[in-house]
SELO-889235 format. One record per residue (C-alpha): x, y, z; residue in three letters; chain. Coordinates in Angstrom, 1 decimal, padded with zeros to 4 digits. Example, Ala and Ser with C-alpha at 12.3 -4.5 7.8 and 13.67 -1.06 7.14 Angstrom:
BEGIN
       u       v       w  resn  chain
   012.3  -004.5   007.8   ALA      A
   013.7  -001.1   007.1   SER      A
END
This chain:
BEGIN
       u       v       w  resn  chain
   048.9  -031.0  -149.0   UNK      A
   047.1  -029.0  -151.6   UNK      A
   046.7  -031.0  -155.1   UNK      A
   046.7  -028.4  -156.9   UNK      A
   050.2  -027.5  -156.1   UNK      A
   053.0  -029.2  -157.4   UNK      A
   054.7  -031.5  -154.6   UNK      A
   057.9  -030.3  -154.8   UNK      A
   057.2  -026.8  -154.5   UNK      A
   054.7  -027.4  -151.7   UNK      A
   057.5  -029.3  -150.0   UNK      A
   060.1  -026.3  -150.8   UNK      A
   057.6  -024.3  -148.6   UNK      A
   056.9  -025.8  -145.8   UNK      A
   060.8  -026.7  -145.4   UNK      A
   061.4  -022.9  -146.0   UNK      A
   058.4  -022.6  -142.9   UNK      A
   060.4  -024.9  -140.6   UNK      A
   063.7  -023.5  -141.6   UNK      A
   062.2  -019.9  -140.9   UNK      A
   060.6  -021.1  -137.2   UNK      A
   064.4  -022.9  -136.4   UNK      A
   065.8  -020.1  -137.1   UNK      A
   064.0  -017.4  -134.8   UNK      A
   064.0  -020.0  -132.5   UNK      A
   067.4  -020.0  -132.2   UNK      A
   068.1  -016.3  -132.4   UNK      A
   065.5  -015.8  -129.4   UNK      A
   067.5  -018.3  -127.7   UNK      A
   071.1  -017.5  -128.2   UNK      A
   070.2  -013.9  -127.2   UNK      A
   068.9  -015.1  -123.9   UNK      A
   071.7  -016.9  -123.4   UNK      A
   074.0  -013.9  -124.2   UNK      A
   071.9  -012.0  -121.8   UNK      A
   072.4  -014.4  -118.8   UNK      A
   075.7  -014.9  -119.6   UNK      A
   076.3  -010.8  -119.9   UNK      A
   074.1  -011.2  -116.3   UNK      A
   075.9  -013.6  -114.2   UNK      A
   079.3  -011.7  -115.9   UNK      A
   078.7  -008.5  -113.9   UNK      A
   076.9  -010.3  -110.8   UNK      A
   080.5  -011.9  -110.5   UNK      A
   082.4  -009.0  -111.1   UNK      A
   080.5  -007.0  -108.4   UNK      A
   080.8  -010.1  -106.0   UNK      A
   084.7  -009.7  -106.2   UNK      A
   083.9  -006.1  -104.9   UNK      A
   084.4  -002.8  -103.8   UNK      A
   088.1  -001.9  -100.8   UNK      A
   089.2  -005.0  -103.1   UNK      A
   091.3  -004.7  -104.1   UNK      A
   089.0  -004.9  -103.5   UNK      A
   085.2  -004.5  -105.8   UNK      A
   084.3  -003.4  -109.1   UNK      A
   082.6  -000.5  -110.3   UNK      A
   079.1  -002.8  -110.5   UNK      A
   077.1  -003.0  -108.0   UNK      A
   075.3  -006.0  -106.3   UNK      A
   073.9  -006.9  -103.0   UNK      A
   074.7  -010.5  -101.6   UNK      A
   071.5  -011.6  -100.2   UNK      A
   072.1  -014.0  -097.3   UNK      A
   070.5  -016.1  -095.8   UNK      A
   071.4  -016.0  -092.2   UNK      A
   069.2  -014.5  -090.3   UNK      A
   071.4  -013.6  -087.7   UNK      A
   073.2  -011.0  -089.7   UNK      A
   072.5  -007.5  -090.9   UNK      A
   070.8  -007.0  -093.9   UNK      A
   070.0  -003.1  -095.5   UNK      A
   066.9  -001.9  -094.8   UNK      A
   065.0  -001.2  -098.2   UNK      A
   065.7   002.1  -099.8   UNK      A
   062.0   001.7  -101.7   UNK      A
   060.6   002.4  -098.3   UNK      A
   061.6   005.6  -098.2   UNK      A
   059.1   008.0  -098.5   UNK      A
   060.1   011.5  -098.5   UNK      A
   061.4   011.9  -102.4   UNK      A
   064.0   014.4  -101.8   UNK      A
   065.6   012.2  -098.5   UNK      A
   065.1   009.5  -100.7   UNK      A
   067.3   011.1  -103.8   UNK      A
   069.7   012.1  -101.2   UNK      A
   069.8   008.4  -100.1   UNK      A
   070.2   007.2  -103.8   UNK      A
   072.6   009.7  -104.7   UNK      A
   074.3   008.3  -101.9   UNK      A
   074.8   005.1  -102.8   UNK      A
   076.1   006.0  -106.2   UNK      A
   079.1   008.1  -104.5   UNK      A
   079.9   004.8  -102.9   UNK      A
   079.7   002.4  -105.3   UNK      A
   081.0   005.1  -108.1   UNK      A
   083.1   007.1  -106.2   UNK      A
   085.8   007.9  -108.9   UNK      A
   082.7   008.6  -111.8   UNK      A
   082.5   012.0  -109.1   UNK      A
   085.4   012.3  -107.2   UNK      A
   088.3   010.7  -109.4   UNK      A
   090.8   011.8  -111.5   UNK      A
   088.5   012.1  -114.0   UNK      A
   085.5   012.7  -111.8   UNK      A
   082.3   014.6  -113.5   UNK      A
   082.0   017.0  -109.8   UNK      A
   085.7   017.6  -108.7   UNK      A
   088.9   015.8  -108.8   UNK      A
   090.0   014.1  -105.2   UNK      A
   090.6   011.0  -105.4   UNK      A
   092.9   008.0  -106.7   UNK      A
   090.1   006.5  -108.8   UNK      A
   089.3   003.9  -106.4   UNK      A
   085.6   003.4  -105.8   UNK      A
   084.8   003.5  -101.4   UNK      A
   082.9  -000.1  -102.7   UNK      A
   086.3  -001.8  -103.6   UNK      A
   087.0  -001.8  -099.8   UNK      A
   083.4  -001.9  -098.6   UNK      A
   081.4  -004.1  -100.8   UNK      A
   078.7  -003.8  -103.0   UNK      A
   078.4  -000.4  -101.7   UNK      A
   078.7  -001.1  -097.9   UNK      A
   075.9  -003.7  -097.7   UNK      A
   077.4  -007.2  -098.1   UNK      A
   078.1  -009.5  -094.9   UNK      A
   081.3  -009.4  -093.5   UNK      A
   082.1  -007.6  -096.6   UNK      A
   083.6  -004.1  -094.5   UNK      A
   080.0  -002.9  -094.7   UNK      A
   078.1   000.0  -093.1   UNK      A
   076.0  -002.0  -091.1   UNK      A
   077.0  -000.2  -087.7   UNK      A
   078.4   002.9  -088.9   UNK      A
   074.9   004.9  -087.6   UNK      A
   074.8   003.3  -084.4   UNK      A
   078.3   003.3  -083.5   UNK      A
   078.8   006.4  -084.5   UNK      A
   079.6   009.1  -083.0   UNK      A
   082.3   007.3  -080.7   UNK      A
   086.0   007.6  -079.5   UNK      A
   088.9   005.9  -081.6   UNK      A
   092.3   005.9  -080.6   UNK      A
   093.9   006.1  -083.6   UNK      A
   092.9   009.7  -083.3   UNK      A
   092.7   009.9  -079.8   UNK      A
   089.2   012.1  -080.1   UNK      A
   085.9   011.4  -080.5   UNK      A
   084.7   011.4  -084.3   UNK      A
   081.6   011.6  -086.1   UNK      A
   080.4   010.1  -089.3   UNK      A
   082.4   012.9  -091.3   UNK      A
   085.8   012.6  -089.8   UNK      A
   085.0   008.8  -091.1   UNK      A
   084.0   009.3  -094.3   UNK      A
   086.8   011.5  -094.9   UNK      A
   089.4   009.5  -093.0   UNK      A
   088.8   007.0  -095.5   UNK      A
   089.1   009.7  -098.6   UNK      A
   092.6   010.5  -097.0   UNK      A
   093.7   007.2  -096.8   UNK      A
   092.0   004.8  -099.1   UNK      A
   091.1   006.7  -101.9   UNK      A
   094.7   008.8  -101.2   UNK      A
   092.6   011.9  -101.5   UNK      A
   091.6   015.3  -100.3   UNK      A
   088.9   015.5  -097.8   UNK      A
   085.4   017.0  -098.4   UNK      A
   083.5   019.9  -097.6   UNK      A
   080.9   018.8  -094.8   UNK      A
   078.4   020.9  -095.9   UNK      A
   078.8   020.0  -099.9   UNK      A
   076.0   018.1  -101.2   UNK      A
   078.4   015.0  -101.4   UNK      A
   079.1   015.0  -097.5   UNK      A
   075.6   015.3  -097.2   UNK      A
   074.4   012.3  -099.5   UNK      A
   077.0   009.9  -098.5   UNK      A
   076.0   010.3  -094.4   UNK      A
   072.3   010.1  -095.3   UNK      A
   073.4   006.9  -097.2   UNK      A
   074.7   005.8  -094.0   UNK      A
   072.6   006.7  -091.9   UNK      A
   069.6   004.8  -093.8   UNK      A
   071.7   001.5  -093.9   UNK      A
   071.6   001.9  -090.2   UNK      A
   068.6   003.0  -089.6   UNK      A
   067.4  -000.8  -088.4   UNK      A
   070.3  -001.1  -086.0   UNK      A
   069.9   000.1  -082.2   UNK      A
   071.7   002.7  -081.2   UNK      A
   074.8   001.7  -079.1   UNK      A
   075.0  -001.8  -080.6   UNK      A
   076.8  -003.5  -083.7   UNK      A
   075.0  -005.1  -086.0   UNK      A
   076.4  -008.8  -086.7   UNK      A
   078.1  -009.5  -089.6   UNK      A
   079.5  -006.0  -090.0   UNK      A
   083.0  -005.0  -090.7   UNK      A
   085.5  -008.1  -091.1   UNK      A
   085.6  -011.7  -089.7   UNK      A
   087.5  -012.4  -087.3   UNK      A
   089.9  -015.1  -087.7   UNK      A
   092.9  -016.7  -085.7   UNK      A
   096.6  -015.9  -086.0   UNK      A
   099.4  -017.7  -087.7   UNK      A
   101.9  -019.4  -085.4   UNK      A
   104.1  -018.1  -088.0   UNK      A
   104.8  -014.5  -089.6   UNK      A
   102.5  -013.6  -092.3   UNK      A
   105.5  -014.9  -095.4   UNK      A
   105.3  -012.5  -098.8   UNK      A
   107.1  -015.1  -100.6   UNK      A
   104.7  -017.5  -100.2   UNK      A
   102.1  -014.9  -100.7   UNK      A
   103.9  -014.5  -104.5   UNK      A
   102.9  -017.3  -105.3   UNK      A
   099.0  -016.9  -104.1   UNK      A
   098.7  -013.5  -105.8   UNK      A
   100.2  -015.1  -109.2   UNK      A
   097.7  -018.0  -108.8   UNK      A
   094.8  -016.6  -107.8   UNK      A
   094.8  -012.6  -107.7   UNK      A
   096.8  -011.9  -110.7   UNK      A
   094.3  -012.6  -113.3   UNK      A
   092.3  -009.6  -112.5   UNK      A
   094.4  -007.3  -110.5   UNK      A
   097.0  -007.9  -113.0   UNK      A
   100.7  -009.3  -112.6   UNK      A
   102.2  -005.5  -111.4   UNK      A
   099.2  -005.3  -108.8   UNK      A
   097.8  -001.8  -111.0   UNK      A
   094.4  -003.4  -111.6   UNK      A
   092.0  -003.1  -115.1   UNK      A
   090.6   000.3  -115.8   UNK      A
   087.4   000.4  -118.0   UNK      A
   087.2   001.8  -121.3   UNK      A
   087.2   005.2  -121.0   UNK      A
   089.0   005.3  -117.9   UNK      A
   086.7   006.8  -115.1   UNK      A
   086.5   003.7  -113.2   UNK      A
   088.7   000.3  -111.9   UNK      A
   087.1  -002.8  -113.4   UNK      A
   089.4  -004.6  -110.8   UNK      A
   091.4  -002.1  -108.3   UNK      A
   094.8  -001.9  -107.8   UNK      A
   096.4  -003.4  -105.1   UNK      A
   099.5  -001.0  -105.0   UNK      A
   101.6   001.5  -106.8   UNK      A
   100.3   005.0  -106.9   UNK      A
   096.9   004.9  -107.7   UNK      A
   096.1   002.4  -104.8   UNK      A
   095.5   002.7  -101.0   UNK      A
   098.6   004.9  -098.9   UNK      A
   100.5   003.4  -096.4   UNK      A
   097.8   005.4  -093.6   UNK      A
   094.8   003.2  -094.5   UNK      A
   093.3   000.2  -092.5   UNK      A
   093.8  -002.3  -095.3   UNK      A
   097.7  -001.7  -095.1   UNK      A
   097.2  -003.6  -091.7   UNK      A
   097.8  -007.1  -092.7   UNK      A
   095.4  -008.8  -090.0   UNK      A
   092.7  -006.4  -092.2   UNK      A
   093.7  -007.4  -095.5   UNK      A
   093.8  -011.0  -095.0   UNK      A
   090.3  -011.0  -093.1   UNK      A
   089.3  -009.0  -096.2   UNK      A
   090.0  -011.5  -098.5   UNK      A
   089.4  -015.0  -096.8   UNK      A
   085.8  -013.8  -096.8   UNK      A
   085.5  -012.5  -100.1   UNK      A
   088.2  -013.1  -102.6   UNK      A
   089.1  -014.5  -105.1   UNK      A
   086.1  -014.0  -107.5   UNK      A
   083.4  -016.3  -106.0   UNK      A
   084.6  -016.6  -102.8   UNK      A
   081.9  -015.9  -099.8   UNK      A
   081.9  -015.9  -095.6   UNK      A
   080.4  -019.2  -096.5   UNK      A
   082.4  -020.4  -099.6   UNK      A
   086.0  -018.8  -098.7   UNK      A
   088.4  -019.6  -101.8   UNK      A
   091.4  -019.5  -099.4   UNK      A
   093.0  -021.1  -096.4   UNK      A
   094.0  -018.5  -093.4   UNK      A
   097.3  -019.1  -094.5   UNK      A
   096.9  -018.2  -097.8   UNK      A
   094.9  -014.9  -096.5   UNK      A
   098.1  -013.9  -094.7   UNK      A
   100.6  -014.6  -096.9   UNK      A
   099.0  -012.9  -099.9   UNK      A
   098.1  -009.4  -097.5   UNK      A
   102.0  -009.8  -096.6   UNK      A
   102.6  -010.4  -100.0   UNK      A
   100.6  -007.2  -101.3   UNK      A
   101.2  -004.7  -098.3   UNK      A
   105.0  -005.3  -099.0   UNK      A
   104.9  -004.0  -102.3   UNK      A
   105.2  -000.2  -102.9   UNK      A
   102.2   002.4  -102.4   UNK      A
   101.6   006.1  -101.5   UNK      A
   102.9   007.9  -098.4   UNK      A
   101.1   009.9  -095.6   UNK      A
   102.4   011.3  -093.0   UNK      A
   099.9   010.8  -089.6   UNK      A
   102.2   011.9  -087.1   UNK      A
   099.6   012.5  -084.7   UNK      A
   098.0   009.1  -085.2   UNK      A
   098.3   007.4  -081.8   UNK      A
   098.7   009.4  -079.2   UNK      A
   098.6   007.3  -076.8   UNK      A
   101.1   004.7  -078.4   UNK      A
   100.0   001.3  -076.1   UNK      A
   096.5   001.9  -078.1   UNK      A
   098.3   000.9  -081.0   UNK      A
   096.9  -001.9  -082.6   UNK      A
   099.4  -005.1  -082.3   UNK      A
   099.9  -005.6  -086.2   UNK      A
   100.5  -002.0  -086.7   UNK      A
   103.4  -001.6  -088.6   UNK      A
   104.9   001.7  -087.8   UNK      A
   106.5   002.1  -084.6   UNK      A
   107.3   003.8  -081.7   UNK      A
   105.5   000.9  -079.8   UNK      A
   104.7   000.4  -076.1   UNK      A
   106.8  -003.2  -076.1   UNK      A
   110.0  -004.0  -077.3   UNK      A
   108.8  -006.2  -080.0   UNK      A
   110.5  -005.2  -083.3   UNK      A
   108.2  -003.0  -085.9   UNK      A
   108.6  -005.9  -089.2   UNK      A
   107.5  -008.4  -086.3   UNK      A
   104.1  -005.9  -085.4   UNK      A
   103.7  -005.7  -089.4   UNK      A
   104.0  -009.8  -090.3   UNK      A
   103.7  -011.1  -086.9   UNK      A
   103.8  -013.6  -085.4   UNK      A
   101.4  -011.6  -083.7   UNK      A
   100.7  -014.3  -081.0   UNK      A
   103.5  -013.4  -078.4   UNK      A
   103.0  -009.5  -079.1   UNK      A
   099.0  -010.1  -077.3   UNK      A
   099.8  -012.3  -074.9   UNK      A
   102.7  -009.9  -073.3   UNK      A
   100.0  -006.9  -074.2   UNK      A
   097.8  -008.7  -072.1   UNK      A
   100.1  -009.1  -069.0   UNK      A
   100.6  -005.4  -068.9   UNK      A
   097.0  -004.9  -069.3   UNK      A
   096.4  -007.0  -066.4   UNK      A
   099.9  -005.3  -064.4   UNK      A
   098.0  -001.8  -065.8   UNK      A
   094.3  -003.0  -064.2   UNK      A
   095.8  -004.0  -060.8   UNK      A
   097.8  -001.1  -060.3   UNK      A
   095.1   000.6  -060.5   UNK      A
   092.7  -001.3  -058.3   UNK      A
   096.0  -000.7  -055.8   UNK      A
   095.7   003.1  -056.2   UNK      A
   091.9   003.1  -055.3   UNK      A
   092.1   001.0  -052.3   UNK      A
END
């Protein structure tokens, strides 16, 4: 302390010193905390997802752990700039699908204003998330539903048609192009011919019941509502361009042609990954829960599109498909909310009647 210098005034100044280092102190740290807060915020919005339902227009990758499963090759190891913007650009259409292709989009107008990352999330790259994982290697291949073989852009637009309740796009427009290289990178680490492990949905068992919308009610309200909102129509952002949180149904949401309307689909969906937090790992909700709530949500009204020539050959169908005419006599609400256990097993003896008729026939 300086003699010279009154005391009080000397004391006035070093308080104002210690006041003055308190207080950037705490500035510095409230901001970081506002900035890991704002952080963690968007990480867990992401983690709810893309299909959603299903995702949010941020975009995350869930890094796991398991070495078994598929994981995206690194897009920094790309070295050719222009495959690599094509990659990039990409990845964007996924995870930002409606910025382009929405009702407001910046390129053309196609789509409902879903994002393709609220069904496959954070942008087709999280475990047992509906990711891309085996898109390049499987593809191209034979699928019933269609009764043809089909390459990566009868997929891609498949899924415009039907998820996004949209008009297909031109396979030679730069978008076609960006989104298959996208693809085709994420599975450019899986062999040919195989699937890699962890991609597309979990498998899990059936009810011994039928899949019950009322009880499903009451998940949604619990659990679902708070972000998809209480009429299933989901939380657009500010200006509009994108879903914060997707909607489930009503017109801007999936039609009644897409894969999610299958309940066995939607509840595999979500026991893995919703509600906000849930993981493969971590799930938030019982199998019954899962089934009720995809009852609950696929009984609720959506878009219409006409696929008459879906499933030509109708003993492809899947079991839980819930448009007749089927191959058994099993009633259509039954295929669409099960129980799906009796439907197999009598799918099965015909399959094996089918197999040794024509084991007779060679003989």
């Amino acid at each position: 302390m300086d003699p010279k210098r009154p005391f009080d005034e000397q004391m006035l100044r070093s308080l104002q010193g210690s006041l003055h280092l308190l207080l950037v102190t705490f500035i510095v740290g409230f901001a970081a905390l506002i900035l890991s807060w704002n952080k963690n915020y968007l990480s867990g919005i992401a983690d709810e997802g893309e299909e959603p339902v299903l995702g949010a227009a941020v975009m995350t990758t869930e890094v796991t752990d398991d070495p078994t499963l598929w994981r995206p090759p690194d897009i920094s190891t790309i070295t050719d700039p222009q495959h690599k913007e094509l990659v990039l650009y990409g990845r964007e259409l996924i995870a930002h699908t409606a910025k382009y292709l929405g009702p407001k989009g910046s390129v053309m107008q196609i789509s409902n204003g879903m994002n393709c990352q609220n069904c496959h999330l954070d942008a087709g790259t999280r475990p047992w998330g509906n990711n891309y994982g085996s898109v390049a290697s499987t593809y191209p291949k034979w699928r019933a539903r269609s009764g043809t073989i089909e390459n990566i852009y009868k997929r891609v637009n498949d899924c415009l048609q039907r998820s996004l309740n949209g008009r297909p796009l031109d396979t030679l427009s730069r978008e076609m192009q960006a989104i298959k290289a996208y693809l085709e990178f994420l599975g450019s680490n899986v062999e040919k011919g195989k699937r890699a492990e962890g991609s597309g949905l979990k498998d899990m068992p059936f009810l011994d019941r039928a899949a019950d919308p009322e009880r499903g009610k009451l998940v949604y309200e619990q659990k679902c509502q708070s972000c998809h909102q209480p009429d299933g129509s989901g939380l657009l952002n500010a200006d509009g361009t994108e879903y914060i949180y997707p909607p489930l149904w009503g017109p801007n949401s999936y039609n009644d042609a897409a894969g999610l309307y299958r309940i066995t689909h939607f509840a595999k969906f979500v026991k893995n990954n919703m509600p906000l937090g849930a993981t493969y790992k971590n799930p938030l909700l019982t199998d019954e829960e899962a089934y009720d709530v995809a009852a609950y949500v696929n009984s609720q009204p959506r878009p219409h599109l006409p696929v008459p020539h879906d499933w030509p050959d109708i003993s492809k169908k899947p079991i839980d498909h819930p448009f007749g005419p089927y191959a058994d006599t099993f009633s259509e609400r039954q295929h669409k909310y099960g129980p799906w256990k009796p439907i197999e097993e009598e799918r099965k003896k015909l399959e094996a009647m089918a197999s040794a008729a024509d084991a007779r026939s060679v003989k």
